[in-house]
C-alpha positions as CSV (number, residue, x, y, z in Angstrom):
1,X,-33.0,4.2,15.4
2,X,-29.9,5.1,16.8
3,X,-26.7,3.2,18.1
4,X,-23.6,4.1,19.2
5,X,-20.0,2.4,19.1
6,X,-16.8,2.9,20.9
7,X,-14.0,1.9,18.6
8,X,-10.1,1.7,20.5
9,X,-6.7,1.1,19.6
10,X,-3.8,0.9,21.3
11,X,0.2,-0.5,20.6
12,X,2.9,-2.0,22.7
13,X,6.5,-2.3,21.7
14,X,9.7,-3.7,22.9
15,X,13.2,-3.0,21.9
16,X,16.2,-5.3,23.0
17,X,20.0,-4.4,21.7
18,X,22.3,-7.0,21.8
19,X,25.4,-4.9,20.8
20,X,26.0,-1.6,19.8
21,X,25.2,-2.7,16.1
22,X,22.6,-5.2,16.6
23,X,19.1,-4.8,18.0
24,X,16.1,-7.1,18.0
25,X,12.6,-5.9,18.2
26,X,8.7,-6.9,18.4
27,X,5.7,-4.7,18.5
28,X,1.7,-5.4,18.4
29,X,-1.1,-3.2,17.4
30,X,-4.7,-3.2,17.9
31,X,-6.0,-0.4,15.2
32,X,-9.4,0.2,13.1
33,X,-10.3,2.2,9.8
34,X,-13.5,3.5,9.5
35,X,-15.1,3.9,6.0
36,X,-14.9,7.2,4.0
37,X,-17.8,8.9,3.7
38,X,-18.4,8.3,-0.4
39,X,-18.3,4.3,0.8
40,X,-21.7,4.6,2.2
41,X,-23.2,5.0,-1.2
42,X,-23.2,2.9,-4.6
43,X,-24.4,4.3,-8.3
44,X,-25.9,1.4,-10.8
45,X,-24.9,1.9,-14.0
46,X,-27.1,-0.9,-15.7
47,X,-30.2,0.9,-16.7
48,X,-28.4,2.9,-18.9
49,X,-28.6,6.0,-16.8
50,X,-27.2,6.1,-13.4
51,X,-29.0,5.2,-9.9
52,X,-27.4,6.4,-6.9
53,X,-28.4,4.7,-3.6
54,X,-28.0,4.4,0.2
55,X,-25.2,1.5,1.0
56,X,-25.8,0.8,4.6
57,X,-23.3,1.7,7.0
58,X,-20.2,-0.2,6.8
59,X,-18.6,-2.1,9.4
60,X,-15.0,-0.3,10.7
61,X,-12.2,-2.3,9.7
62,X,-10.6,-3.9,13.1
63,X,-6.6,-5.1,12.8
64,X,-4.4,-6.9,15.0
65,X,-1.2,-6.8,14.3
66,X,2.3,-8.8,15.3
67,X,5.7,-7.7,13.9
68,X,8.9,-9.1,15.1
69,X,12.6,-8.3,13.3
70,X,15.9,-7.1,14.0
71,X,17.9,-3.9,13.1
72,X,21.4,-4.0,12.0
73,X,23.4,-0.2,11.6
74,X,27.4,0.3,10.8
75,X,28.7,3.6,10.1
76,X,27.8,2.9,6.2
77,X,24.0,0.9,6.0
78,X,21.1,0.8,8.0
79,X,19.5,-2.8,7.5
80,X,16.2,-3.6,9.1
81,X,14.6,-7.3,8.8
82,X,11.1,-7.7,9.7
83,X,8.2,-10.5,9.8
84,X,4.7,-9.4,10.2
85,X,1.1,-11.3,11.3
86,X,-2.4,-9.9,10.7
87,X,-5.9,-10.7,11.7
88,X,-8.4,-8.6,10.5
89,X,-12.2,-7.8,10.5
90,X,-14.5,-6.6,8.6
91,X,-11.9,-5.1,5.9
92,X,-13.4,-3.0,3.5
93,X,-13.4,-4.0,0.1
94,X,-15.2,-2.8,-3.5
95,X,-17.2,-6.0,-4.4
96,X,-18.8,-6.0,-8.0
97,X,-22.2,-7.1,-8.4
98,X,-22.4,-6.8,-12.0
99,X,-20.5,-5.4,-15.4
100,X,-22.1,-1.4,-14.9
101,X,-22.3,-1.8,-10.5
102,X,-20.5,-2.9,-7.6
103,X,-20.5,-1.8,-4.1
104,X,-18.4,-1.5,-0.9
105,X,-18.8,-3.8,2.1
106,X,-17.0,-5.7,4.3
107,X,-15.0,-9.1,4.5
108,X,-15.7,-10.7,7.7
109,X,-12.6,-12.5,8.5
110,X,-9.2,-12.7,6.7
111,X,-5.0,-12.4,7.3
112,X,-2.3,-11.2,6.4
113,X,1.7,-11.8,6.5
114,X,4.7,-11.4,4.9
115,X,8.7,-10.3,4.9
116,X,10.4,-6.8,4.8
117,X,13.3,-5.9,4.3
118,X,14.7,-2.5,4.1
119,X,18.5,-1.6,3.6
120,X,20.5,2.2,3.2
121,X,23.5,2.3,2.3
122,X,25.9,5.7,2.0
123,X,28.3,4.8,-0.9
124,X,30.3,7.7,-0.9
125,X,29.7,11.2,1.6
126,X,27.5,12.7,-1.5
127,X,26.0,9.6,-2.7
128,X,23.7,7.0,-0.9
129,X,21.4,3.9,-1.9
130,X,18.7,2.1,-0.4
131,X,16.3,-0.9,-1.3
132,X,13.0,-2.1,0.2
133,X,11.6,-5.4,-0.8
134,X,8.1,-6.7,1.1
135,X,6.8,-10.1,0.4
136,X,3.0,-10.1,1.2
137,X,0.3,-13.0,1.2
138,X,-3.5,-11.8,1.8
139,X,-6.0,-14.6,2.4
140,X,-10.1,-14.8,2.3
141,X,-10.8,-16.7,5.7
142,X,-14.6,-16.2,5.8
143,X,-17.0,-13.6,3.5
144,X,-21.1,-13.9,4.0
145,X,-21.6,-11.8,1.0
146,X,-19.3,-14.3,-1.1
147,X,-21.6,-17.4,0.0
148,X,-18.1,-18.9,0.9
149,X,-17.0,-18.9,-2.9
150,X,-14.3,-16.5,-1.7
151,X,-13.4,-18.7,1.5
152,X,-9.6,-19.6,1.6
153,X,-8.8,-17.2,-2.0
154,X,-6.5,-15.0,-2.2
155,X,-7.2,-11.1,-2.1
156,X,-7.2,-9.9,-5.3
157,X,-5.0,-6.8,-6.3
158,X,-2.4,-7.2,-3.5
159,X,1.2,-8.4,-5.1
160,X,3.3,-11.0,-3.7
161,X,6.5,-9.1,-4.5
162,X,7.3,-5.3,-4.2
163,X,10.6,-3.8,-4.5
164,X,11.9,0.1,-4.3
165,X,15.5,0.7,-5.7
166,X,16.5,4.3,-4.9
167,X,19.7,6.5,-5.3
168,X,20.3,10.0,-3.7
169,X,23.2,12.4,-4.6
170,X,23.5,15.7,-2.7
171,X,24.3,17.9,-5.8
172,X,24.7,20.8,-3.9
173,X,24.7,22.1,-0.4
174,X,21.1,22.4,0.1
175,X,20.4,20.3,-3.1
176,X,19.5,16.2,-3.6
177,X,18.7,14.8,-6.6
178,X,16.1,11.2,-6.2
179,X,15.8,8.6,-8.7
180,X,13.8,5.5,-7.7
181,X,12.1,2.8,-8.9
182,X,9.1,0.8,-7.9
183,X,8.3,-2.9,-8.9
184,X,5.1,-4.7,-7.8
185,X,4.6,-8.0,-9.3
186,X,1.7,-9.4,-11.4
187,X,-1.7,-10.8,-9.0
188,X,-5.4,-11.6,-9.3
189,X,-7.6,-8.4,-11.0
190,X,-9.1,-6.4,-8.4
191,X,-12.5,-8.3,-9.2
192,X,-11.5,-11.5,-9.6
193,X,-12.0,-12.9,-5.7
194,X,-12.4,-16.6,-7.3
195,X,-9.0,-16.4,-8.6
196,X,-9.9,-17.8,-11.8
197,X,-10.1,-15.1,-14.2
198,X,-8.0,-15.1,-17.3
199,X,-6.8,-11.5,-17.1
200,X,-4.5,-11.0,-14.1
201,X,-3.3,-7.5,-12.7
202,X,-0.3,-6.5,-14.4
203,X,3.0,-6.2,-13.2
204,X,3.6,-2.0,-12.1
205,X,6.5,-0.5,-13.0
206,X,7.4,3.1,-12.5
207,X,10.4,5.1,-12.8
208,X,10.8,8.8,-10.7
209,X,13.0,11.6,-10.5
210,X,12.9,14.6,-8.3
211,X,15.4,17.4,-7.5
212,X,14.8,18.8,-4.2
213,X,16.0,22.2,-2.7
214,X,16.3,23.4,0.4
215,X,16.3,27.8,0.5
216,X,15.7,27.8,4.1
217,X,14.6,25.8,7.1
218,X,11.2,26.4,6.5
219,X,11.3,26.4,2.5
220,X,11.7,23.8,0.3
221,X,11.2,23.8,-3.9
222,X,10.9,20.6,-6.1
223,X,10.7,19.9,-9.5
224,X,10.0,16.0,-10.8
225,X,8.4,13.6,-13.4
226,X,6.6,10.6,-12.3
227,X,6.7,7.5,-14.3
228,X,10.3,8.9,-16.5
229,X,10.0,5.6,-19.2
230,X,6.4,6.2,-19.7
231,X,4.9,2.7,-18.3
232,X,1.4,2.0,-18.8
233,X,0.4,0.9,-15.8
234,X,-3.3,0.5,-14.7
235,X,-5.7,-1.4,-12.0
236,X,-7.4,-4.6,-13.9
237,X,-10.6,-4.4,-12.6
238,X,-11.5,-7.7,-14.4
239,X,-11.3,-9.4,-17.9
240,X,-11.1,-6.5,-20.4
241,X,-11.9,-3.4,-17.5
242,X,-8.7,-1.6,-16.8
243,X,-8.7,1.6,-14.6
244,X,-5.4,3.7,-16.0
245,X,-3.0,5.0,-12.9
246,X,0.1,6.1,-13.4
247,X,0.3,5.4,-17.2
248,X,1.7,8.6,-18.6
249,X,5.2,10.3,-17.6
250,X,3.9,13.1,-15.0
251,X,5.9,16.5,-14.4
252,X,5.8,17.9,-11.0
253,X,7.0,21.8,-9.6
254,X,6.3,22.4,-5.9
255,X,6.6,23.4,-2.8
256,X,6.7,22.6,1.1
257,X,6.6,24.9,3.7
258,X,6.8,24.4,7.1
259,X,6.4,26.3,10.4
């Protein structure tokens, strides 16, 4: 049996300034995701030995999206102030069905909303700072495969708080030296959809530094290290199951070209 689906977005923005520094702005989105392809499938690790099956197709994810806010720019900063609404469908999650197994599906109905702030400031002609701080709520409305346990919880493994600190000096003509650092505060393990589980998702911290330079317009070479003060960070799956990311300093040498 075959079906077929036709899936749309679309986006409609207005812009308003009030002076030549001030500006207010709204904008709302219809969007979807659809799943990757590794989603459709699920391995059970509870036999012992594992058992790779079929998942069903998932649902695409549909979200509709308000965001109001204002800019504010001066020959030194750049400040940006926003507030944002979501109502989505069907948003994909990894649900675990057991210790050893756990597949993806969908949440039938839940919302986000939240704060943003963003602010760049040039402190001197060589040296500028900016800060980005985003305060988030995510909230089960309705999920069928939950039995309504999950109704009105929290999502797990989305942070209230997240804040970016960054400094960047142009060294050199063609040369900037980044140092940043990322904060995301402490929230429900990314199993823990009852919010009642004794182990919570840790706090991320993590600490980078790149130098960038520029040889010519289509050539750029970097060199970094991810993570500088060696946090160990990680994704708390649930009580005593913790997936390392990002938990050992990480040196980086690249490059970008560009035609």
């Amino acid at each position: 049996m075959q079906s077929e689906q036709r899936l749309t977005s679309w986006e409609l923005g207005a812009n308003h300034r009030l002076s030549p520094q001030l500006a207010l702005f709204a904008n709302y989105s219809d969007a979807f995701v659809t799943p990757d392809v590794d989603r459709f499938f699920f391995t059970d690790w509870s036999s012992g030995s594992p058992v790779t099956a079929f998942n069903g197709f998932i649902e695409p994810a549909k979200a509709r999206t308000l965001t109001v806010g204002a800019n504010h720019q001066t020959a030194r900063h750049r400040l940006k102030l926003s507030a944002f609404y979501a109502k989505l469908s069907n948003e994909i999650y990894y649900f675990e069905t057991g210790p050893f197994s756990g597949i993806n599906t969908n949440i039938d109905q839940s919302h986000k909303y939240g704060l943003e702030l963003q602010d760049r400031v040039q402190i001197t002609p060589r040296l500028s700072g900016h800060i980005n701080y985003a305060w988030t709520r995510a909230i089960i409305d309705r999920d069928n495969d939950g039995g309504g346990a999950f109704d009105g919880k929290e999502l797990p493994g989305v942070s209230r708080h997240s804040v970016v600190l960054g400094l960047n000096l142009r060294v050199a003509e063609r040369g900037n030296l980044h140092l940043s650092h990322t904060w995301r505060s402490s929230t429900w393990a990314a199993g823990d959809f009852d919010n009642n589980n004794v182990q919570r998702q840790k706090a991320f911290q993590s600490t980078d530094l790149t130098y960038r330079h520029q040889l010519d317009k289509h050539l750029d070479m970097y060199v970094g290290v991810s993570n500088l003060l060696d946090r160990k960070n990680g994704i708390w799956l649930r009580d005593d199951a913790i997936y390392p990311v990002q938990f050992e300093r990480t040196w980086k040498l690249g490059a970008r070209v560009q035609f």
